[in-house]
N, C-alpha and C positions, 0 to 999 in steps of 0.2 A: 491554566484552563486552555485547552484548544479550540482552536476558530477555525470554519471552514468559509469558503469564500465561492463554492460551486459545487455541482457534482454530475453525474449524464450517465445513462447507461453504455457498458462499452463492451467489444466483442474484441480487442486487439490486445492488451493490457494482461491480462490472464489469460493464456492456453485454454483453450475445451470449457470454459468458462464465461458466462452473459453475470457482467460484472458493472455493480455500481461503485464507480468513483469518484471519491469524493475528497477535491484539493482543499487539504489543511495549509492552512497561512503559518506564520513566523516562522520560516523555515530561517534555521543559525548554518546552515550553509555555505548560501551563496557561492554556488558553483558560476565559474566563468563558461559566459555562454550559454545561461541556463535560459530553457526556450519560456519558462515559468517564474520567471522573476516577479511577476505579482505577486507572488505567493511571500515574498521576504521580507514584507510589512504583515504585523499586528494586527487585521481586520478579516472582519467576512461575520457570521454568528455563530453564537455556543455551538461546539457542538459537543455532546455527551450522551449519555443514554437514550432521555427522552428523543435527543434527534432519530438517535435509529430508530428507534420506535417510530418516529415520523416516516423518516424515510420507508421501514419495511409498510404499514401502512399503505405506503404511494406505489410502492415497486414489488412490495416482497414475492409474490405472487410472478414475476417477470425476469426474476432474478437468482441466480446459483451463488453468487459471489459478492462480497461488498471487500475491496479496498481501499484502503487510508492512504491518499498519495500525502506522504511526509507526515509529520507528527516528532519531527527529530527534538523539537524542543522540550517533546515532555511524553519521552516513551515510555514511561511506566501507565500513564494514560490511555497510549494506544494501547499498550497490553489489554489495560482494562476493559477498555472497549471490546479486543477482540475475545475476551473472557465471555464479556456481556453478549457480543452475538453469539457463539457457542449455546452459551447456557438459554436465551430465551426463544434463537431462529436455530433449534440445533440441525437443519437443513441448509444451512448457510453456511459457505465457508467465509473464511477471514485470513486476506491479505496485506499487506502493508512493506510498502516504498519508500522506502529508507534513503538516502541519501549519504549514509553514514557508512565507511569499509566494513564495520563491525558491529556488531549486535551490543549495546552496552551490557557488563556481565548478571547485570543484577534484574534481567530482561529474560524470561525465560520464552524462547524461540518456538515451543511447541502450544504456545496459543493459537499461532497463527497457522493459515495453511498452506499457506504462499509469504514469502519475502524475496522482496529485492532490494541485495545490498549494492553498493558504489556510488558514488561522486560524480556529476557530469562530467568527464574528462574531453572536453569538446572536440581536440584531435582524434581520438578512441573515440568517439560516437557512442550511441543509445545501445540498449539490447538488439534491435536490429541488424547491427554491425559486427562482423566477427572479430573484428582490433579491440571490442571495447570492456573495459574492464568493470562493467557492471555484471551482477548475477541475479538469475532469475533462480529462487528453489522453490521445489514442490515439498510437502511434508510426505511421507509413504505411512503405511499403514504401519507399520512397526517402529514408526514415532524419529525415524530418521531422515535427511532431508536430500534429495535427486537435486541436482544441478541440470536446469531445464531449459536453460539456456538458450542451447540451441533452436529450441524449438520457433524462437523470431528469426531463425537465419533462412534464407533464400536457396532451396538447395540447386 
């Protein structure tokens, strides 16, 4: 079961996207350095479907985007989730912030519209930083996925 501990509307987090974010707890990470280390405890509330339902409710109407920041512990769930927003807010896209190098295989990637994969590597910096070895992808419309990286860099 996933627990969320927050969440805020955010305009930084997803490109060209007014995006609700919403930090999932027990993160099996534990990245050195992580600015988010509350999140590596077991707490916060359910969150699943009905939550979105909540949440869209509150925001949907405000909002292009909902991201999952982490869900590493039980990504077939976030998948689910972002299944469920597709199919009930299908004007909604669906993001999720991984902390993981890699997509587990059993994880099909085209739920989502956005993922970012990597590990806080505190020397390498966040997506803001061009040393850092996090990635931000866009989905395209022919179901393949842009490396959008750049787009947090400072030109």
């Amino acid at each position: 079961m996933l627990r969320y501990v927050n969440c805020g509307i955010v305009f930084q987090e997803i490109p060209d996207e007014v995006t609700l974010s919403i930090n999932i707890s027990n993160c099996p990470c534990h990245c050195p350095g992580c600015h988010s280390s509350y999140l590596w405890d077991d707490t916060g509330e359910k969150f699943n479907k009905d939550t979105i339902d909540a949440f869209m409710k509150r925001y949907g109407e405000d909002i292009t985007c909902v991201c999952m920041m982490g869900g590493d512990s039980d990504p077939t769930e976030v998948q689910t989730l972002a299944d469920y927003i597709h199919s009930a807010y299908p004007l909604i896209k669906a993001g999720w912030y991984s902390g993981r190098q890699n997509i587990p295989q059993h994880i099909d990637k085209k739920s989502f519209d956005y993922i970012k994969l990597g590990p806080y590597i505190e020397h390498l910096g966040g997506l803001k930083e061009k040393t850092t070895n996090q990635r931000l992808y866009k989905k395209l419309h022919d179901g393949s996925f842009q490396d959008i990286t750049s787009r947090f860099w400072k030109k």
